[in-house]
Each structure stands twice: as C-alpha cells, then as structure tokens.
SEGUTOR-154628 format. One line per field, with one value per residue: y, x, z of N, C-alpha, C in turn. Coordinates in steps of 0.2 Angstrom, whole numbers, plus 2048, in hexadecimal, padded with zeros to 3 digits. Atoms other than C-alpha are relative to their C-alpha. Last residue first. Example, Ala and Ser with C-alpha at 12.3 -4.5 7.8 and 13.67 -1.06 7.14 Angstrom:
REM residues 2
n.Y (7FA/7FA)
n.X (7FC/804)
n.Z (7FF/800)
ca.Y (7FB/7EA)
ca.X (844/83E)
ca.Z (824/827)
c.Y (805/806)
c.X (7FC/804)
c.Z (803/800)
This chain:
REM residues 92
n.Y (7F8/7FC/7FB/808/805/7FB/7FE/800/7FB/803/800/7F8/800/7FF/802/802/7F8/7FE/806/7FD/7F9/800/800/808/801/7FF/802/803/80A/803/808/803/807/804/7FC/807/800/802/7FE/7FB/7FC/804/7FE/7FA/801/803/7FA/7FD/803/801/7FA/7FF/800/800/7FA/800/801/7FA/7FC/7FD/801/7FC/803/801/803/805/803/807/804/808/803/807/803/804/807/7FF/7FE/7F9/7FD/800/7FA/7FB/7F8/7FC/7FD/7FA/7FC/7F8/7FD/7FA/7FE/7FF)
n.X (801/7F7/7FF/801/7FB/7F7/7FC/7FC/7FB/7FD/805/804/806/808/804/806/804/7FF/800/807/801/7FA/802/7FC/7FA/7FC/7FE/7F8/7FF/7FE/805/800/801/802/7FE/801/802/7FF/7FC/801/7FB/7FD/805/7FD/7FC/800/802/7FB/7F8/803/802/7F9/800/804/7FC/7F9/803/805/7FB/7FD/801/804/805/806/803/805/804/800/808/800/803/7FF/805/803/7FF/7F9/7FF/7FE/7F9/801/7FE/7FE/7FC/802/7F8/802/7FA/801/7FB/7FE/7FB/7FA)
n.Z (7FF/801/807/807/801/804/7FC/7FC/7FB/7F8/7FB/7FF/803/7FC/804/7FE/7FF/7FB/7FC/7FB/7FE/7F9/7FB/7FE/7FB/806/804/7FD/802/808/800/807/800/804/806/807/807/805/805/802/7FE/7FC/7F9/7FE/7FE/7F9/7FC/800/7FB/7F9/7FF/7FD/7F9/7F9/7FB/7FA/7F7/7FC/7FD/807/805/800/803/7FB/806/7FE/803/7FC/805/801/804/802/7FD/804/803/801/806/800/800/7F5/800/7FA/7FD/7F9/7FE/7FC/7FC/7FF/7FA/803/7F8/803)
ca.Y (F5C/F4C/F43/F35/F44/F52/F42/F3E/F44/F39/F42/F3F/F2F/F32/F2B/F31/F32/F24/F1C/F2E/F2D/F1B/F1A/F23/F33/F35/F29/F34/F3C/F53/F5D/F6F/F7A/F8A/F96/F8D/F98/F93/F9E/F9A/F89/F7E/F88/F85/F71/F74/F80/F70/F63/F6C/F72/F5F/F5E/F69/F64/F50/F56/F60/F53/F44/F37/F38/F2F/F3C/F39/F47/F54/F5F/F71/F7D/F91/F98/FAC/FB5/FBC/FD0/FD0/FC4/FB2/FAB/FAA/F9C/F97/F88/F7F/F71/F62/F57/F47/F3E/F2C/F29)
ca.X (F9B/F9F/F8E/F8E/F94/F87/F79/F6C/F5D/F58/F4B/F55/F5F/F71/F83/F93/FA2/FAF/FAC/FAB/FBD/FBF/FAE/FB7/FA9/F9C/F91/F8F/F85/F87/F80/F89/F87/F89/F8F/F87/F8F/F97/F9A/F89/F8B/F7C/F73/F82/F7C/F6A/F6F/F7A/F6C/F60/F6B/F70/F5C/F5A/F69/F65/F52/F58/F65/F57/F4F/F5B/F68/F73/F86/F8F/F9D/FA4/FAA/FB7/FBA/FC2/FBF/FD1/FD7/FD7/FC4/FC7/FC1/FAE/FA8/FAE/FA7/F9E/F9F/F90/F94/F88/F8C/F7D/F75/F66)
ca.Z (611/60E/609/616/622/61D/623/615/611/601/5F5/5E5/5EA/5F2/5EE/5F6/5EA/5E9/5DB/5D2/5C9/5C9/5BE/5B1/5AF/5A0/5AB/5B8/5AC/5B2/5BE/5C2/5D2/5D9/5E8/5F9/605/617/624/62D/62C/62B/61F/614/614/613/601/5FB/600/5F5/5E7/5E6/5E5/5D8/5D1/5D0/5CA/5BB/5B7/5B4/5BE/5CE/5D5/5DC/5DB/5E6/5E5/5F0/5E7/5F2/5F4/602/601/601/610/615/617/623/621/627/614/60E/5FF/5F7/5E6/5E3/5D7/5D1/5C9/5C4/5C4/5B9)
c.Y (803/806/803/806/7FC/7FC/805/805/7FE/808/7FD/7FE/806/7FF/801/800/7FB/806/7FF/7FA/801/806/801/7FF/7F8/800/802/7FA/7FF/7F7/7FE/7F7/7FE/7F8/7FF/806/7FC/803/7FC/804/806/805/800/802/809/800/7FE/808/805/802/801/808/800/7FD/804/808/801/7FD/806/807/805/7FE/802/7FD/801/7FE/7FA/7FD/7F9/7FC/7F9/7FB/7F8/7FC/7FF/7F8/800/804/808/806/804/804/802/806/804/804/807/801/805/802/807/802)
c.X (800/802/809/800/800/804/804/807/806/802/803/7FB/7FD/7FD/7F9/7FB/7F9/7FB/7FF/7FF/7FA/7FE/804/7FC/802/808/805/803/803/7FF/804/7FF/800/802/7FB/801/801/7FA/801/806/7FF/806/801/7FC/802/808/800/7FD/808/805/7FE/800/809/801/7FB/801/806/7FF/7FD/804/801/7FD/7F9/7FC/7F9/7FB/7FC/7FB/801/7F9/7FF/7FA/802/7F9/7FA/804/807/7FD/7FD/808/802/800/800/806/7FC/807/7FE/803/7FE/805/805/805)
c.Z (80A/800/7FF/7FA/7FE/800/7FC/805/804/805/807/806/800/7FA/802/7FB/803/807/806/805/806/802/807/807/800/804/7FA/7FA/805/804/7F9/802/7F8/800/7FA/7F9/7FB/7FA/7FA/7FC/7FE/804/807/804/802/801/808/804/801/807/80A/803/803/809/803/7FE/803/805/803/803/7FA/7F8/7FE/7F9/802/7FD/802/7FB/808/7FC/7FF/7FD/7FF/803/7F9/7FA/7FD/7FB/802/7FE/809/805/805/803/806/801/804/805/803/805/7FD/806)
C-alpha cells in the first residue's frame, strides 16, 4: 500500500531571541501497512536530522495516499520500505 508520511522538523540553530523554524516535508512510502511506512519515515526523518546538527526531527503522521486528490501528492517523492534513498530525491 502506498502511504503519505509527513515528518515536521525544527530549527534549532536561531537565537534564543528568534522564534524556532518549524516545517513538515512530506513523502510517499510503499510499505505493507502504516505502521511500517512510519517506522521507516521515522527511520529516514531521524538519519536526515542526524545529518544536520541544527535540525530536529519533531513528529510524524502516516496516512492512505489514497484518501488524497492524486494532483495533490503527484509530485511527492516515492520510496519503498527499506529503500536508502539520497536527502535530495526525497527533498529534504
């Protein structure tokens, strides 16, 4: 089944003066069920904040892609549970 999974990330390199910058990045993961896609969106969203020391992986949410117009997600990279793709085919 193919899944949306959204991860949100944070910022944390600012000032204490500035607000923290918050943003999601979303990504469809081919998986056999929503526990696996956020397990491994988890995966790949912790490796990614790993990567930069001012980044924080916040949370996550998994949802059907199917309950989405396909224009909306069209566009959204596509991984298989267990792929290791690049942070730039992903978008992060």
């Amino acid at each position: 089944m193919l899944f949306l999974y959204t991860a949100w990330f944070c910022e944390s390199d600012r000032s204490s003066e500035e607000s923290a910058s918050e943003w999601s990045s979303c990504l469809l993961i081919d998986a056999e069920s929503d526990y696996d896609g956020r397990v491994w969106g988890d995966h790949l969203a912790d490796r990614r904040a790993a990567q930069a020391a001012s980044l924080k992986f916040l949370r996550s949410t998994v949802e059907k892609a199917e309950s989405w117009p396909q224009k909306k997600i069209e566009k959204v990279s596509r991984v298989k549970f267990g792929q290791e793709p690049p942070a730039n085919q992903i978008g992060w």
